[in-house]
N, C-alpha and C positions, 0 to 999 in steps of 0.2 A: 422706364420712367414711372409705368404707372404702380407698379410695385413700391419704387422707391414713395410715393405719394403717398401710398398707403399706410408706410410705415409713422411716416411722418404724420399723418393725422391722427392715427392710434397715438403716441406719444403722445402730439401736444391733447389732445383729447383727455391722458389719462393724468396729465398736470392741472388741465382745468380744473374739473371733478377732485381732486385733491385737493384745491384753491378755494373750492365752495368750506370749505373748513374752516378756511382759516378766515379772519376780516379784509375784506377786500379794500381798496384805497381807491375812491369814485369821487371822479372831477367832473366836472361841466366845460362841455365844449362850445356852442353857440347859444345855450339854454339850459333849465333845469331839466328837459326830457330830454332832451344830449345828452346824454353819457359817456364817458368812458371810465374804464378800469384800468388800473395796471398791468391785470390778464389779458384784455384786448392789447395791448401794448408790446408785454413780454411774447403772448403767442406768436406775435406778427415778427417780429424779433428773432425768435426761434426758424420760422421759415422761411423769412431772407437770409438768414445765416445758412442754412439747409441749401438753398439755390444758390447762394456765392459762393458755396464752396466745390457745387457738383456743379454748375453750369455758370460760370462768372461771366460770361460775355453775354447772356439774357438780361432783357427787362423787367423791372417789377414796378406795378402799379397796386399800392395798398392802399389801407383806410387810413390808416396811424400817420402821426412822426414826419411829414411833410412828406411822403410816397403819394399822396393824391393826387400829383398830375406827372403829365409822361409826356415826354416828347416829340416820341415817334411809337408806331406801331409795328413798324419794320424788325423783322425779325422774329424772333419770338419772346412774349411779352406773359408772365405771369401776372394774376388778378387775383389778390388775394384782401378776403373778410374774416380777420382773425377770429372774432365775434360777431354774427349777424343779429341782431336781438340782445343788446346792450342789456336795455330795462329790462327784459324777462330774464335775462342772466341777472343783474342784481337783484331785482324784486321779487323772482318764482324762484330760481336756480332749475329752469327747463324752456323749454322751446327755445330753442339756439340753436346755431349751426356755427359751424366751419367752412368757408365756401372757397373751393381755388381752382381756378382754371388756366388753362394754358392755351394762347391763340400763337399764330403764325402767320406771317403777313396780313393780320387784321383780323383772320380767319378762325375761328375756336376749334380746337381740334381734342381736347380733353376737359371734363368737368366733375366738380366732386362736390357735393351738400352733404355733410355729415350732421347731423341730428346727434350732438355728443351722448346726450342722459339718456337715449333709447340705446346708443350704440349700432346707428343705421345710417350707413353709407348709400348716398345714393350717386353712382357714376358711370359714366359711358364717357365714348370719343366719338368722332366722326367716322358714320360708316358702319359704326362697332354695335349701334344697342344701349341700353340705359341698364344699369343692373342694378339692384337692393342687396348688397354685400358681395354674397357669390351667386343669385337669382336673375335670371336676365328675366325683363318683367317684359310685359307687351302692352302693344300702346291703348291708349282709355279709345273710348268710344269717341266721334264727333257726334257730339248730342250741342244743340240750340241752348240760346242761351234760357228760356223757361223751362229747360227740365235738370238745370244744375245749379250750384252753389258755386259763390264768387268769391275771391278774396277782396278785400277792400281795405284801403286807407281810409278809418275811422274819419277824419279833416276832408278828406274828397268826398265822402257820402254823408257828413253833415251838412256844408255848404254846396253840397251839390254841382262839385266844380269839373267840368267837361261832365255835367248832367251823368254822375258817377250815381246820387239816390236815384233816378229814373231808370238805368242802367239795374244797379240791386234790388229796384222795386219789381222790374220785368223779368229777372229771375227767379229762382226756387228760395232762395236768402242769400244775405252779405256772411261774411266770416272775417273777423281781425284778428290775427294772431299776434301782429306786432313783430314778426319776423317773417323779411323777405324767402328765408330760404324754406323756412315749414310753407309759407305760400305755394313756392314752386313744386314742394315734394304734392304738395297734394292733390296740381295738376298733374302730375308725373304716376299717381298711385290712382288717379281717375276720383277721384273727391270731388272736385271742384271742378269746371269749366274753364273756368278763367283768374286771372288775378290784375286787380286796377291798382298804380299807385303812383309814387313819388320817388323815384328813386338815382342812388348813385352807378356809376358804373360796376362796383364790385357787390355791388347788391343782387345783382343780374347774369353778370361776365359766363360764371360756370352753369346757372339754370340756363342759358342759350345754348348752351352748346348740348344739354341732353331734351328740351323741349321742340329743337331740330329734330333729334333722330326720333323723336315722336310726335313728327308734324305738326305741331301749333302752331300758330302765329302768333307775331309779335310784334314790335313797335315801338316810337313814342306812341301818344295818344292820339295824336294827328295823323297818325297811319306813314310817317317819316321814318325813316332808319334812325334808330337810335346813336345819339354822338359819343356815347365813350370817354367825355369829359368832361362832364356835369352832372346834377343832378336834373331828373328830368321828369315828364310824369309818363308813364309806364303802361301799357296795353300787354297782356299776353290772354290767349284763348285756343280754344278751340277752333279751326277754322270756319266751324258754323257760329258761333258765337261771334267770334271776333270777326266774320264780315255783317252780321246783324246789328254790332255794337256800332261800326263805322257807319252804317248807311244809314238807321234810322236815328244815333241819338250824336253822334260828332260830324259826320257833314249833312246832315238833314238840313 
């Protein structure tokens, strides 16, 4: 399987990068900073097609095309972000990902961030290790949250919502990239400590399952297990961090 995944991200990978060529076709979804493409669209397309043909009895839960909710978790359930970083795909053509994970009875048992324009797969299973292509990497330091860099959602560190500026303020700096899944690599590559935000289920689904095999924590924001079928606002850290975030700035 994990071969097969691989191929398949290369592919749609080298169709995006082809597509930055041509004129793209961008709609609004709930807003103008909603986005979608046709390429968010068609990749997602391409990899349900890819899993109903090799495993038709699995789940799939997407972003696109009414895939955003799911019924059961029973089984096993693919989570797939055709495009994570919409705006920076149409506006920059960089900082994107491709995000797909595969759980099993609720469970995440495989994860893949692909960073298409670097061409950096970032993936592990359960058990297995997190790798940077074919590099198995080792996990960052737990360093506090004052001696690291934070990802943040631009909207939660201007209004300062679950005290997210007090949070960036008591760090080393905030960092926005605008894509969930550059977030995670750069806990994952030891960049950053943590990442605060808002987000969906497949914004998340595959950074969980390799920020496990590298001990972070994670969360809603309220230190809850996250639901899996909403958007929601989002905690990952280091475990020094992220028990420093909980005690002195969300149940203080």
């Amino acid at each position: 399987m994990i071969i097969e995944i691989k191929e398949w991200l290369k592919e749609a990978a080298g169709y995006i990068r082809v597509s930055l060529t041509n004129e793209l076709s961008v709609s609004q979804k709930s807003g103008r900073k909603d986005l979608v493409t046709n390429i968010d669209e068609e990749t997602q397309l391409f990899f349900i097609k890819k899993i109903n043909e090799r495993y038709p009895q699995d789940r799939i839960l997407a972003e696109e095309k009414g895939f955003d909710t799911i019924d059961s978790f029973a089984g096993r359930v693919w989570i797939i972000d055709p495009i994570d970083g919409t705006m920076n795909f149409v506006m920059e053509q960089e900082n994107f990902c491709i995000m797909i994970a595969v759980y099993e009875e609720g469970i995440g048992q495989l994860g893949f961030i692909y960073d298409v324009m670097k061409d950096e797969l970032y993936w592990g299973g359960k058990n297995s290790g997190v790798f940077l292509n074919d590099r198995k990497l080792t996990p960052p330091k737990d360093l506090p949250l004052s001696q690291g860099l934070i990802g943040m959602n631009a909207y939660m560190y201007k209004k300062n919502i679950y005290s997210a500026g007090e949070i960036g303020n008591r760090s080393m700096g905030i960092r926005v990239s605008g894509c969930a899944g550059v977030e995670l690599i750069a806990m994952l590559k030891g960049n950053h400590i943590g990442y605060i935000s808002n987000l969906s289920p497949w914004d998340y689904a595959a950074g969980l399952v390799l920020l496990n095999e590298f001990g972070f924590k994670y969360s809603n924001i309220e230190g809850k297990p996250l639901a899996f079928d909403k958007r929601e606002y989002f905690l990952a850290a280091t475990p020094a961090a992220y028990n420093e975030i909980q005690e002195n700035f969300i149940h203080e």
